[in-house]
C-alpha positions in Angstrom: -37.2 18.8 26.7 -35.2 17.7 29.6 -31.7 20.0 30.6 -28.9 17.3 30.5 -29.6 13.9 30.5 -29.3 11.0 33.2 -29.6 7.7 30.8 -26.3 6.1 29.9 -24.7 7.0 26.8 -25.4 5.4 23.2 -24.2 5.8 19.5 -26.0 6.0 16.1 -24.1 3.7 14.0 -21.9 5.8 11.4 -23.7 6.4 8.4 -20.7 6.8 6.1 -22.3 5.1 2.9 -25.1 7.5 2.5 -24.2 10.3 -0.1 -25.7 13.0 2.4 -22.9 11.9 5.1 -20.4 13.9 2.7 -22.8 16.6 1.6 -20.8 19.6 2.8 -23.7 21.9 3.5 -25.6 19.4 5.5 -22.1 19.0 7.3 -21.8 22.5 8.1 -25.7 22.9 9.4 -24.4 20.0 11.8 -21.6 21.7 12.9 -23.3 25.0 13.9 -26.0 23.2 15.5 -23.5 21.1 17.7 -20.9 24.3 18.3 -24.1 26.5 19.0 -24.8 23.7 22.1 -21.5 23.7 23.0 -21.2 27.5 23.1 -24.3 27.5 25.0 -22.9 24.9 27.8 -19.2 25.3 27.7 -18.5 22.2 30.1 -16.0 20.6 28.2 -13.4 23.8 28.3 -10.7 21.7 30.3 -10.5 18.7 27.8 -8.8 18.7 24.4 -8.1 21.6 22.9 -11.0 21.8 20.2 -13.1 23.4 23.0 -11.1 26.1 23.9 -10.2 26.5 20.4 -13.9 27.1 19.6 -15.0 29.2 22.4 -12.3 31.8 21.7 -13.0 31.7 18.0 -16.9 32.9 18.8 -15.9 34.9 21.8 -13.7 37.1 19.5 -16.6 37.1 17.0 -18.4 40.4 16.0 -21.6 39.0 17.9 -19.5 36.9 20.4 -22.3 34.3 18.9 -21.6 31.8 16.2 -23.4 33.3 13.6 -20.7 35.8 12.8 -18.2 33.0 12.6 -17.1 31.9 9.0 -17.8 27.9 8.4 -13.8 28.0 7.1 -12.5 29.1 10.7 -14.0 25.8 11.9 -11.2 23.5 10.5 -8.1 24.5 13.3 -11.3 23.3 15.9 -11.7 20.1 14.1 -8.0 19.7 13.7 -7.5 19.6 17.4 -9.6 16.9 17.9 -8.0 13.6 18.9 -11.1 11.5 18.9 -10.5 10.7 22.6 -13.9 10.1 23.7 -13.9 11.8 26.6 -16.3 14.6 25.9 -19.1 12.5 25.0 -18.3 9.4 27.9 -17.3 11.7 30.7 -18.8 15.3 30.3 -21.4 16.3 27.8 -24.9 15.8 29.3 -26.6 15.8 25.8 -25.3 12.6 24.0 -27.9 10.5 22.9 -30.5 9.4 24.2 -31.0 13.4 24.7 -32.8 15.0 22.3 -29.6 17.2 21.3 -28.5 14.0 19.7 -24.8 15.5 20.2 -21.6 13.4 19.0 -18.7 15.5 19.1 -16.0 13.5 18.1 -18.0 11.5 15.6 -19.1 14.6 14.1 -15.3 15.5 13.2 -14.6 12.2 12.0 -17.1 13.3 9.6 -15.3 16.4 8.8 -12.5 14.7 7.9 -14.0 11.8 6.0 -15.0 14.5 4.1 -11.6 16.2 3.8 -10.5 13.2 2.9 -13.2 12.3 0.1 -12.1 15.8 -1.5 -8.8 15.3 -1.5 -7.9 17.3 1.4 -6.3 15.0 3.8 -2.2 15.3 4.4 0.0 13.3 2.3 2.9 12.6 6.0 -0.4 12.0 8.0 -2.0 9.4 5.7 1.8 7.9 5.4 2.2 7.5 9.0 -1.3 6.2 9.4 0.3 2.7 7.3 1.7 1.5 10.2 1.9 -1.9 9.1 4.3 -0.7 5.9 6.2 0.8 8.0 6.7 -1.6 10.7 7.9 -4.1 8.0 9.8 -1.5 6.2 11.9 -0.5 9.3 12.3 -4.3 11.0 15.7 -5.1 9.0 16.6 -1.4 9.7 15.6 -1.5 13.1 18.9 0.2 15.1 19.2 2.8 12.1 15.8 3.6 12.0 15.7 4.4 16.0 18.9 6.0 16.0 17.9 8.3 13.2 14.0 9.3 15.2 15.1 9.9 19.0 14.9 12.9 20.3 19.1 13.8 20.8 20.1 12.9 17.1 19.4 17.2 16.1 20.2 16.1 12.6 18.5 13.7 11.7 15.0 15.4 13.5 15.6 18.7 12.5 15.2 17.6 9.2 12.1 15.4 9.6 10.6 18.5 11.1 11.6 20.5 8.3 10.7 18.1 5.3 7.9 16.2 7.3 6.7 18.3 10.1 7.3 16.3 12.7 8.3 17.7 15.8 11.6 17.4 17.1 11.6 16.9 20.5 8.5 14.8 20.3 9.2 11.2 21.2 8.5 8.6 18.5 8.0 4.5 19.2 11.1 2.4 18.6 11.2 -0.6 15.9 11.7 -3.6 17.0 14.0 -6.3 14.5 11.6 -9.2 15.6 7.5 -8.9 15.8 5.8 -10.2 18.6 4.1 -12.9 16.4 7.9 -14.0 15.7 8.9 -14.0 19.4 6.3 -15.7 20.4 6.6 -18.8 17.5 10.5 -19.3 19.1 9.8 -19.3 23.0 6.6 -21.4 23.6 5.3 -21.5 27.1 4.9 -24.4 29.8 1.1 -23.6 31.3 0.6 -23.7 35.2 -2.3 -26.6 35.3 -2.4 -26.2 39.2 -3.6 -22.6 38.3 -7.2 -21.8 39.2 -8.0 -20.8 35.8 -6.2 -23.3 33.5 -8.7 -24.2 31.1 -9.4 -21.1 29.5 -8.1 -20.1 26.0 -6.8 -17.1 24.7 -5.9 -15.3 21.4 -3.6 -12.1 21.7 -4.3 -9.6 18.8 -0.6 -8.2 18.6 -1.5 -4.8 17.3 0.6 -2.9 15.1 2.0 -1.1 18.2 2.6 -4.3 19.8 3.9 -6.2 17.3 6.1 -3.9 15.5 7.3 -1.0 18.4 6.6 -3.0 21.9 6.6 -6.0 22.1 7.4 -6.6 25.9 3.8 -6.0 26.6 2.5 -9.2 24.7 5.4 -11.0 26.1 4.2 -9.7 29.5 0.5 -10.7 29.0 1.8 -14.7 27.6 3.8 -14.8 30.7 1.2 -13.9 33.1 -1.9 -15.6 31.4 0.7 -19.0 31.4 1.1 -19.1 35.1 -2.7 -18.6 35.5 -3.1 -21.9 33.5 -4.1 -20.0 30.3 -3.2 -21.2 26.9 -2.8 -18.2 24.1 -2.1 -17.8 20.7 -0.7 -14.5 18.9 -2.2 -13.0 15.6 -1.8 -10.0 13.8 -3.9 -10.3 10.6 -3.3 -6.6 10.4 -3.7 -2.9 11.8 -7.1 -2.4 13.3 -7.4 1.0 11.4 -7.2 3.4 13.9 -4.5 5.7 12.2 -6.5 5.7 9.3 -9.7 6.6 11.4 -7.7 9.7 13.2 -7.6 10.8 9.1 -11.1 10.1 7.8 -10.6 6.7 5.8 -13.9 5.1 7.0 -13.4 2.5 3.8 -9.9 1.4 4.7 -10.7 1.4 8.5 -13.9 -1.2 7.3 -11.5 -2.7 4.8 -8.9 -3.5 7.8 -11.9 -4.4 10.2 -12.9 -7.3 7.8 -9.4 -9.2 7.4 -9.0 -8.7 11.2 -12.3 -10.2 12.4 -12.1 -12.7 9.9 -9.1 -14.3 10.9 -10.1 -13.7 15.0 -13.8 -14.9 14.1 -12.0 -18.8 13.4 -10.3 -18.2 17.3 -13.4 -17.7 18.7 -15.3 -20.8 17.4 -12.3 -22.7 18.5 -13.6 -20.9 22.1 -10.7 -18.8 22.4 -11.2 -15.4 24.1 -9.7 -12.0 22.0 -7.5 -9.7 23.9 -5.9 -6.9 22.1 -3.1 -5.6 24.3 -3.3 -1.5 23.3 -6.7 0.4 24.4 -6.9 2.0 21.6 -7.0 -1.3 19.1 -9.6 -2.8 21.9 -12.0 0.5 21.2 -12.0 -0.1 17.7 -12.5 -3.8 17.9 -15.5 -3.4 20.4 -17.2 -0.1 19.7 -16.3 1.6 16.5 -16.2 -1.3 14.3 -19.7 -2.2 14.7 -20.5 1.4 14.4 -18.9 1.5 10.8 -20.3 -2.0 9.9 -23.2 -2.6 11.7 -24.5 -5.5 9.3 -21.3 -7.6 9.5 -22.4 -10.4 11.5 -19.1 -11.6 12.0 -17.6 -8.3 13.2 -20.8 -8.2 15.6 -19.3 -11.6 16.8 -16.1 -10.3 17.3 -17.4 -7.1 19.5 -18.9 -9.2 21.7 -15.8 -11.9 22.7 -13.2 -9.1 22.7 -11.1 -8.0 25.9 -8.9 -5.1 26.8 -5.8 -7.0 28.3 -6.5 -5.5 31.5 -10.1 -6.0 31.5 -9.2 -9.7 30.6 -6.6 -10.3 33.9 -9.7 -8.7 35.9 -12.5 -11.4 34.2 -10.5 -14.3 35.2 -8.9 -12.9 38.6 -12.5 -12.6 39.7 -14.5 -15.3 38.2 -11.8 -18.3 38.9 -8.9 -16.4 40.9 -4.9 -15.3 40.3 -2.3 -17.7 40.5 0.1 -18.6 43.8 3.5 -16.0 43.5 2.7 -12.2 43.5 5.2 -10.6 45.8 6.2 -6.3 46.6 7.6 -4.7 43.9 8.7 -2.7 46.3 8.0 1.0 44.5 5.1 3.2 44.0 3.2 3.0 40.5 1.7 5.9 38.8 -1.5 4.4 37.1 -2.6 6.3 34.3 -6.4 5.4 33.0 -5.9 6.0 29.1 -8.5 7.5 27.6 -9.3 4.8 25.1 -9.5 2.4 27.9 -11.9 4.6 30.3 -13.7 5.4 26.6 -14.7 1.2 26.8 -16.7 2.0 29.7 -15.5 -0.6 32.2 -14.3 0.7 34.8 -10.4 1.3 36.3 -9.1 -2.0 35.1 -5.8 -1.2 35.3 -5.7 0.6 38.4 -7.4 -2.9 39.5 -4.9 -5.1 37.9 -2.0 -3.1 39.7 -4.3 -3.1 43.5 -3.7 -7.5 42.4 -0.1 -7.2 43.6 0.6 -7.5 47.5 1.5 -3.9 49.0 1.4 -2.2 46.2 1.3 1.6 46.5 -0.9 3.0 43.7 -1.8 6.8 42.4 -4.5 7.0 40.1 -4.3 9.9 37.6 -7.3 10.1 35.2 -6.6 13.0 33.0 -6.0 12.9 29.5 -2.2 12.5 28.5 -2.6 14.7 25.6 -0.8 12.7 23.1 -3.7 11.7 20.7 -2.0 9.5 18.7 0.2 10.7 15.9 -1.4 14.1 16.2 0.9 14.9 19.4 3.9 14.4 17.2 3.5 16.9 15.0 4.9 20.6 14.7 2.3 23.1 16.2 0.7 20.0 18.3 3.0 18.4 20.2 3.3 21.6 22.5 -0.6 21.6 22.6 -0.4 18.2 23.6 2.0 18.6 26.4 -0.3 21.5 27.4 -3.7 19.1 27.7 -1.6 16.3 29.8 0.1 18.7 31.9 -2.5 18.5 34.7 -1.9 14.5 34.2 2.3 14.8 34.5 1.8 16.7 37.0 -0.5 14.7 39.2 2.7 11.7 38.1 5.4 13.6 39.1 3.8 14.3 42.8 3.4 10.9 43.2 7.1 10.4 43.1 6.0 7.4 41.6 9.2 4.9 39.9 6.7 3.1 37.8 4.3 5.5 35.5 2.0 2.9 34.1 -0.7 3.2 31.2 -2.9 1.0 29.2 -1.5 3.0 26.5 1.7 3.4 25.9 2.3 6.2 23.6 0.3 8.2 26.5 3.0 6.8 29.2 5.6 7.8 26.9 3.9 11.4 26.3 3.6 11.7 30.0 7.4 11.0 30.7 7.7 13.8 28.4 5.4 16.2 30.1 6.9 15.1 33.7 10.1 16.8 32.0 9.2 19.5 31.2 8.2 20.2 35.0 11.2 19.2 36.0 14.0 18.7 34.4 15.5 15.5 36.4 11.6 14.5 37.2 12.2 11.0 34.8 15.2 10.3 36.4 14.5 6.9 38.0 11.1 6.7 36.1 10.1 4.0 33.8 7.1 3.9 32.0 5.3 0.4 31.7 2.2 -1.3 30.7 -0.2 -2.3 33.9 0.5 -6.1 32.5 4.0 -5.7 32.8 3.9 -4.6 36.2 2.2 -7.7 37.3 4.5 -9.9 35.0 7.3 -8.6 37.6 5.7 -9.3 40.4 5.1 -13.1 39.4 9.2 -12.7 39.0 8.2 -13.1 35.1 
């Protein structure tokens, strides 16, 4: 048996239709097998904070081993995890193909899915996983519904932290009145046929972020991808089922994985490429669908022909070459590499797509953010989470960058928030962007 492992990383598929996935003692011998590796190597100590979490709860054991740890202690270690990848892409050296077969984060989805097959899964968790209910329920409510969540109306969020348990001072996304989808229907775009690569097509999966909270980033991406001669269409057939995945609904993250890829498998044979415009949404598409649905050939199809937006500028930029136009923005950028986007394992895209414009002044931070989707918002995490992306906001803040930049952009968000709590005044002048954005503005988009 070999100590660590030197072959590149690869994943079982998820096995979440076999009865013994949910058996709950075959789940715990799992878990003591993986936490009595972990205990053993201790490597991933500086990521989230299920690792810490862990290795105190043994080291304050009778043994200081895990066998005099009770299986019910192991829930606040699962709890912390925010499925980020990065233990099993960046630092444990015995993911398969290693014969320790070790798949920490799949092994608490597990936990959960079985949490959530018994019942135990939390009823404001599994509410804020609908995004796309919400997003429609607070479109015609847009101003009231963003007045009553930021962070300086005390009423309104001390009592969602009291009745909901959502933290206070945690940022939440803005509503938008009118989706993406809409936006883009009104203002259609002239394409640039000098550009070297008109010609190609492209389909923009919106997300539920992006269509419902943020739009400017699909507007960014249209804008670019039009002056580089590329025709697009926008979709959103519907949430790629990463909120429910965060809670352990394996069948509604499949049942959301079939309506999407149906709808973006008729782009592709019309030889459209797929871009989904938030890491996140792109991780699912390409890795943990086919993981959870390894027999749907159309979902296989879909893997294959999908593109983080960033990865997409980068494919055409170097196969056919960047439109005539980029000048100076004139300020530093801050580029943060998302976790979801570095867990696609290709590379610093959008560090790359920010080194496109001329001059540009660029400080890569790679740490994790912390945010972890709507786990950073709630009471007892959101202070964790601040905690795990302070080594990130700090690397931001001494950048003095004006532009903190992120392929995800409740992380760039999160990150404003860590920079103040360093210093108070450290946002001031700060705005937090999408890579795609920055290279709309230096097109003058």
């Amino acid at each position: 048996m070999r100590e660590g492992s030197l072959d590149a990383p690869t994943r079982h598929i998820i096995d979440w239709n076999n009865p013994e996935f949910y058996d709950e003692q075959k789940l715990d011998d799992e878990l003591r097998r993986v936490f009595d590796i972990c205990h053993g190597c201790r490597r991933c100590f500086n990521l989230c904070d299920s690792f810490p979490r862990l290795f105190d709860l043994i080291d304050a054991s009778e043994t200081e081993e895990l066998d005099s740890v009770a299986s019910e202690d192991f829930k606040p270690v699962v709890d912390a995890c925010t499925l980020c990848d990065m233990c099993f892409m960046t630092k444990c050296p015995y993911v398969p193909p290693h014969e320790f077969n070790l798949d920490f984060p799949h092994l608490m989805l597990r936990y959960r899915a079985v949490e959530k097959k018994n019942g135990k899964d939390k009823f404001v968790s599994r509410e804020l996983s609908k995004t796309d209910r919400n997003g429609k329920l607070a479109a015609p409510v847009a101003p009231l519904a963003n007045w009553a969540t930021k962070t300086s109306n005390g009423m309104t969020r001390g009592i969602m932290e009291a009745t909901l348990g959502i933290d206070k001072n945690a940022a939440l996304p803005k509503y938008q009145s009118k989706t993406l989808v809409a936006r883009a229907k009104e203002s259609p775009l002239e394409i640039n046929k000098d550009a070297p690569a008109y010609g190609r097509k492209a389909v923009i999966y919106a997300t539920c972020f992006g269509n419902y909270n943020n739009p400017a980033t699909g507007e960014a991406t249209r804008k670019v991808l039009a002056k580089n001669g590329i025709e697009t269409e926008v979709v959103y057939p519907g949430c790629c089922g990463m909120p429910q995945m965060e809670q352990g609904d394996l069948a509604g993250v499949v049942e959301n994985a079939k309506k999407v890829s149906a709808e973006l498998s008729s782009w592709i044979d019309k030889g459209y490429d797929v871009i989904a415009l938030v890491s996140s949404c792109a991780l699912m598409l390409k890795f943990e669908w086919p993981l959870l649905a390894p027999d749907d050939a159309i979902i296989e199809k879909l893997s294959k022909a999908t593109f983080d937006v960033a990865e997409y500028v980068m494919e055409f930029a170097k196969k056919e070459g960047m439109a005539e136009g980029m000048q100076p923005i004139g300020d530093s950028m801050a580029m943060h590499l998302a976790c979801h986007a570095r867990a696609q394992n290709m590379g610093a895209k959008g560090a790359e797509v920010l080194r496109l414009i001329p001059e540009a002044k660029i400080t890569v931070v790679e740490r994790c953010s912390g945010h972890g989707g709507s786990w950073g918002i709630m009471k007892g995490n959101y202070e964790t989470a601040l905690k795990v992306g302070k080594p990130a906001a700090r690397t931001a803040l001494k950048s003095n960058a004006k532009y903190i930049a992120s392929e995800c952009p409740l992380a760039a968000e999160h990150l404003m928030q860590g920079i103040e709590t360093l210093e108070t005044e450290g946002t001031d002048g700060k705005t937090a962007l999408h890579p795609i954005e920055l290279l709309a503005k230096s097109y003058g988009l």
